[in-house]
C-alpha positions as CSV (number, residue, x, y, z in Angstrom):
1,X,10.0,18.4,-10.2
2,X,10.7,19.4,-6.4
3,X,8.9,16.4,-4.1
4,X,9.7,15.9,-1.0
5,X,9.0,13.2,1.2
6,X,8.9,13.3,5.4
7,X,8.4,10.6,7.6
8,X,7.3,11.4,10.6
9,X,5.0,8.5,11.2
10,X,7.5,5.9,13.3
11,X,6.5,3.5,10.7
12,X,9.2,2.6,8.3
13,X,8.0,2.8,4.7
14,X,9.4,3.1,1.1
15,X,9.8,6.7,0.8
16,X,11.8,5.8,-2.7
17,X,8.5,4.4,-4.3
18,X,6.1,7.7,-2.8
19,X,8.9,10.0,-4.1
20,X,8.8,7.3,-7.6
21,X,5.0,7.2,-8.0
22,X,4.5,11.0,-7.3
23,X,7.4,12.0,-10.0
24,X,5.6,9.4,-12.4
25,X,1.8,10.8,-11.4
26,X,2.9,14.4,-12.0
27,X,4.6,13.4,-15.0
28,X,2.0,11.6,-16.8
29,X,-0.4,14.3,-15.9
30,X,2.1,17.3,-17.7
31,X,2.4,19.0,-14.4
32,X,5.5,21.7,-15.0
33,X,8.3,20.3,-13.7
34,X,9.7,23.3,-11.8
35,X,6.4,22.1,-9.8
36,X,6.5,21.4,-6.2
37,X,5.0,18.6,-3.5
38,X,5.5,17.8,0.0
39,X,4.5,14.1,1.2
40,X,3.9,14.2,4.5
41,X,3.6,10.9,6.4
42,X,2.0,10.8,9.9
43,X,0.5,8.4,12.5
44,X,-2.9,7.7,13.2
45,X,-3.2,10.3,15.9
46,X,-2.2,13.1,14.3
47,X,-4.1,12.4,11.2
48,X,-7.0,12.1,13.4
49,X,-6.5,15.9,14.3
50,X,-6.2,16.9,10.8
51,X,-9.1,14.8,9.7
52,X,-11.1,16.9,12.5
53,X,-9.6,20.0,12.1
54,X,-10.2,20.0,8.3
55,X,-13.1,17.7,6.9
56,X,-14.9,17.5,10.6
57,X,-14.6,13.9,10.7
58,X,-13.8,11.6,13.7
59,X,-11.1,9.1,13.5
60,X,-8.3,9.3,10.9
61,X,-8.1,9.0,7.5
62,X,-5.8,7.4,5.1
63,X,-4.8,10.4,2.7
64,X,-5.6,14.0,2.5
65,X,-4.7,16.6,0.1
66,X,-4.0,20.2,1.2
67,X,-3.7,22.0,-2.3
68,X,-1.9,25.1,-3.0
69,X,-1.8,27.2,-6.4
70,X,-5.0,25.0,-7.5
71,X,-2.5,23.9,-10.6
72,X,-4.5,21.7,-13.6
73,X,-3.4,19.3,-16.1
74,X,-2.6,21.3,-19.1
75,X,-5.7,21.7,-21.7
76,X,-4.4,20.0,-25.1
77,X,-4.4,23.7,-26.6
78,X,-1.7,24.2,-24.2
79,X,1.4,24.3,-25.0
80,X,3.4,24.5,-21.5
81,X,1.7,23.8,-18.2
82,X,2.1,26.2,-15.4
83,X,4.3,26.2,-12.8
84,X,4.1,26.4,-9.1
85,X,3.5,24.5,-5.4
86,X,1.2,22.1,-6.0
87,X,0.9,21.4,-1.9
88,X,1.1,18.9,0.8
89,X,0.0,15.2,1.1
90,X,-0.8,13.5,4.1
91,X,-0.5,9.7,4.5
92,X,-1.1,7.4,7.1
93,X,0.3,4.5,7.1
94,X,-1.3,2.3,9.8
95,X,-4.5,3.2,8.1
96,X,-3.2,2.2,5.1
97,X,-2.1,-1.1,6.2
98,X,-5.4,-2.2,7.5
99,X,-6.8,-1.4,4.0
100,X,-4.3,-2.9,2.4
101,X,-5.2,-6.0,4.0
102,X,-9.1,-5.9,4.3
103,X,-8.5,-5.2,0.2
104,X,-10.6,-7.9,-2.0
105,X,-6.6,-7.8,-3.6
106,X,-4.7,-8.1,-0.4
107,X,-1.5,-6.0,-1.1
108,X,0.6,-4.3,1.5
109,X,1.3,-1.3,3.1
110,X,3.4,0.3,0.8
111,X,1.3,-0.9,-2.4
112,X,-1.5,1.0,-0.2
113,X,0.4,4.5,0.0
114,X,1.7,4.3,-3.2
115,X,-2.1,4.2,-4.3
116,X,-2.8,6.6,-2.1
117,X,-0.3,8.9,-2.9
118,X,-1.6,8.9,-6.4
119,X,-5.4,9.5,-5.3
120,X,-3.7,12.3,-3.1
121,X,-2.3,14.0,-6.4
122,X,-5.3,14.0,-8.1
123,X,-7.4,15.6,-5.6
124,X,-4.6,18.4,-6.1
125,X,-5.1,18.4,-9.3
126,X,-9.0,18.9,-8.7
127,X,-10.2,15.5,-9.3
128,X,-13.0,14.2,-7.2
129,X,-15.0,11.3,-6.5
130,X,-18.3,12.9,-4.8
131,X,-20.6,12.0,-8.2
132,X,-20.1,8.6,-9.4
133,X,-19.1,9.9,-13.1
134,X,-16.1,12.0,-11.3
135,X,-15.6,8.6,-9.6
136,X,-15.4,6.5,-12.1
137,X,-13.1,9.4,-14.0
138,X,-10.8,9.7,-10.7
139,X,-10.6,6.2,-9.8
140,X,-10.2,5.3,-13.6
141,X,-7.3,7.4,-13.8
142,X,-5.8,6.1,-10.5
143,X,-5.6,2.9,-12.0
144,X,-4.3,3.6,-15.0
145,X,-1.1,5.6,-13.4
146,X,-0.8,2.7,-10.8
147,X,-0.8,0.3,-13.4
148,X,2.0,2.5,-15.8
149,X,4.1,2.7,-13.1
150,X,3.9,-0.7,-11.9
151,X,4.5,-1.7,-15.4
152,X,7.7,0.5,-16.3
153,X,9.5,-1.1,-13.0
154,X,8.1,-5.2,-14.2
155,X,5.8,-5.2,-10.9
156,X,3.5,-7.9,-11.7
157,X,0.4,-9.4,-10.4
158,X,-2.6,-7.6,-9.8
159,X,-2.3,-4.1,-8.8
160,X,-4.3,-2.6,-5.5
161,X,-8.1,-2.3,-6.0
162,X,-8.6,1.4,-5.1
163,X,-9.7,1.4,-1.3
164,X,-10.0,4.7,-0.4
165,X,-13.8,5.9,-0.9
């Protein structure tokens, strides 16, 4: 699996643990893995613009998905998933500190975008959270990654409650 990480935010984060959780994410969900991501992580301004530009929204956001091949989880008939560029992620990590810390499980920045950088690779794979059954599906499954990957590397305590909405 190709994934490559960019910080361009001026905000030191773990760019290990978004490259770790992304490679685990992809993993888990049988993405091909000649596959490829881009995480992209900006500042608060210039998510702003992309949060206009693209969704029509004022301020920024905390993580956006810019898809590519529109690639899918394998069907269980399937014997090898297809390959190709999954896309980009965006993350933002002042936003993600704030919810980090207004979280009803405080946690911190980088808990945040590695959270968010697993919601980001589900909306690529098409998941969504507009109906609350895709919601509880999509969030469901967010956990459950999280919580593998947290679990392989003997994180304990509680992981980060989904924040993003």
């Amino acid at each position: 699996m190709s994934i490559d990480v960019n910080n361009e935010s001026g905000t030191e984060v773990d760019e290990q643990a978004i490259l770790d959780i992304a490679r685990y994410a992809l993993t888990r969900m049988r993405i091909h893995p000649l596959s490829e991501l881009s995480v992209i992580v900006i500042d608060e301004d210039a998510m702003e613009q992309l949060h206009i530009q693209w969704m029509d929204l004022p301020g920024p956001t905390d993580v956006m998905s810019f898809p590519m091949d529109e690639l899918r989880p394998p069907s269980k008939d399937e014997e090898e998933p297809p390959q190709g560029l999954l896309g980009d992620i965006v993350l933002c990590p002042e936003v993600a500190k704030r919810q980090g810390e207004e979280a009803p499980t405080q946690h911190s920045m980088d808990e945040e975008l590695q959270l968010l950088t697993v919601h980001g690779v589900l909306h690529m794979l098409g998941y969504d959270h507009e109906e609350p059954d895709e919601k509880a599906e999509m969030f469901g499954l967010q956990a459950a990654i999280v919580d593998g990957w947290r679990g392989e590397r003997g994180i304990t305590g509680p992981s980060p409650a989904p924040t993003v909405s």
